[in-house]
C-alpha positions as a Markdown table, in Angstrom:
| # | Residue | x | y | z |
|---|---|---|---|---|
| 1 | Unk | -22.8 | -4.8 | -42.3 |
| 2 | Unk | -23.8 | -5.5 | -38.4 |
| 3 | Unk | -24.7 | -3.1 | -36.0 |
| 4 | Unk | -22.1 | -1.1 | -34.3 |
| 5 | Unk | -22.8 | -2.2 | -30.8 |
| 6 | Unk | -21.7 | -5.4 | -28.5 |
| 7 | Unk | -18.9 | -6.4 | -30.6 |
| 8 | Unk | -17.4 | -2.8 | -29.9 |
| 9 | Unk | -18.3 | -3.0 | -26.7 |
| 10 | Unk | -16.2 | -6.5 | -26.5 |
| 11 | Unk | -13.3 | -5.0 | -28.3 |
| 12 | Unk | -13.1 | -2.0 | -26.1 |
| 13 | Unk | -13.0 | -4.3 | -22.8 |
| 14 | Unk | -10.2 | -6.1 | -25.0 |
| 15 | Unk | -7.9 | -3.2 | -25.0 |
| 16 | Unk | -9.0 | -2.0 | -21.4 |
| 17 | Unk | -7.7 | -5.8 | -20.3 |
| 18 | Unk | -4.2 | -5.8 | -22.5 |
| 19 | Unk | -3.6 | -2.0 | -21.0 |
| 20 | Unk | -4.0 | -3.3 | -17.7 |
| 21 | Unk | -1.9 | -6.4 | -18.5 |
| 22 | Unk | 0.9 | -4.4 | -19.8 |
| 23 | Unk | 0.6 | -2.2 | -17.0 |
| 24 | Unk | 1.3 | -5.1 | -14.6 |
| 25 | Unk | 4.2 | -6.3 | -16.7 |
| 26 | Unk | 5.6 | -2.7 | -16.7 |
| 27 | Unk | 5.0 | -2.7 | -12.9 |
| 28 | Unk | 7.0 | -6.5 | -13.1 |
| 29 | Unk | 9.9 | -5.2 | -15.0 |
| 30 | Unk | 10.6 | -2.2 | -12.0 |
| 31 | Unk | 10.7 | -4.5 | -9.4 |
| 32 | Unk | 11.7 | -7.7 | -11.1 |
| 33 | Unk | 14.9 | -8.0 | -9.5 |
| 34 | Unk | 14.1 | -6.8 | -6.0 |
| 35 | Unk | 11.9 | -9.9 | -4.9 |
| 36 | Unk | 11.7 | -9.1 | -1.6 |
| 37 | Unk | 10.2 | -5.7 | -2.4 |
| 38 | Unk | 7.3 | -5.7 | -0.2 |
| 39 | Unk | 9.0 | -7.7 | 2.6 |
| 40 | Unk | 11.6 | -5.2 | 2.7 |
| 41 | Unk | 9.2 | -2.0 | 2.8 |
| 42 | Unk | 7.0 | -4.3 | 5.9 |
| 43 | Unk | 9.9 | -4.5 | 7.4 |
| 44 | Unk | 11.1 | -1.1 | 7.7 |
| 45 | Unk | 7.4 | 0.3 | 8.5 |
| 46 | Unk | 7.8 | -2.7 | 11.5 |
| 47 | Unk | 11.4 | -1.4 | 12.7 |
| 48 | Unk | 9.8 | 2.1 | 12.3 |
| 49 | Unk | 7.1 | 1.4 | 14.5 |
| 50 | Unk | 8.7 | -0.1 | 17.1 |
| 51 | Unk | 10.9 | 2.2 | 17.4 |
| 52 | Unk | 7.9 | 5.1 | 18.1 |
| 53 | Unk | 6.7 | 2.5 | 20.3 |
| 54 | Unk | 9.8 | 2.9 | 22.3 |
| 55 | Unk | 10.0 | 6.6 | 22.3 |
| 56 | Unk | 5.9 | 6.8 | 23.5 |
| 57 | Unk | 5.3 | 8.4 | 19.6 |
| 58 | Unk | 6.9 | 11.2 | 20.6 |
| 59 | Unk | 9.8 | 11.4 | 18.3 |
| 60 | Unk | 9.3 | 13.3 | 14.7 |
| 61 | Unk | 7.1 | 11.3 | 11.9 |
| 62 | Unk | 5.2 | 8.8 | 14.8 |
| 63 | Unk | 2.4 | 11.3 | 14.6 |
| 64 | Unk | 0.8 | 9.1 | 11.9 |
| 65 | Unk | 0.3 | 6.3 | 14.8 |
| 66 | Unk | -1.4 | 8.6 | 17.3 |
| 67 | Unk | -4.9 | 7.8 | 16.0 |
| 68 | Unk | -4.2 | 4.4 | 16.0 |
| 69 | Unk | -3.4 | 3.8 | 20.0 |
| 70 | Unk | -4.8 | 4.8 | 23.5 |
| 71 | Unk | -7.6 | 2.3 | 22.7 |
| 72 | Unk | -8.5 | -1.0 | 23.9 |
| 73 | Unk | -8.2 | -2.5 | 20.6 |
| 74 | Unk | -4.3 | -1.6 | 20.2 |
| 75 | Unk | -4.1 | -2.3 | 23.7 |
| 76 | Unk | -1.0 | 0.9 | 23.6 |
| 77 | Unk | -2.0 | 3.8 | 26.2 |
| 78 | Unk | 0.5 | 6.5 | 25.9 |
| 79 | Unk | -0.2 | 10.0 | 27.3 |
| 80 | Unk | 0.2 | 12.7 | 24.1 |
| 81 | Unk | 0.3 | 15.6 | 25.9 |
| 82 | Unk | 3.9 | 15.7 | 27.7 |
């Protein structure tokens, strides 16, 4: 009888690698028949944010933004404090 050792070890990594296959086919089958899932949710953060863009991030849920801009890198300068 062998050692209980590397082949365990090789037979655990088995079933860690066909849990996190069926995870991914689980994942598959809920958004199977939505293919433009992530397109859609881009999308709607774009519209969102452009729409705080044109209210200076002032309007309710653009607070998330307000870390992101008055830099030189996101080349937006709004004033926060009005």
């Amino acid at each position: 009888m062998t050692k209980y050792g590397n082949n365990a070890q090789a037979g655990f990594a088995m079933i860690v690698v066909a849990a996190s296959l069926a995870a991914v086919g689980l994942l598959a089958l809920a958004i199977g028949e939505d293919v433009l899932f992530s397109d859609n949710m881009q999308r709607d953060n774009t519209a969102h944010f452009n729409e705080c863009k044109e209210n200076d991030f002032k309007a309710d849920g653009c607070e998330k933004y307000w870390d992101r801009i008055n830099n030189e890198i996101s080349g937006i300068f709004v004033d926060l404090d009005e």
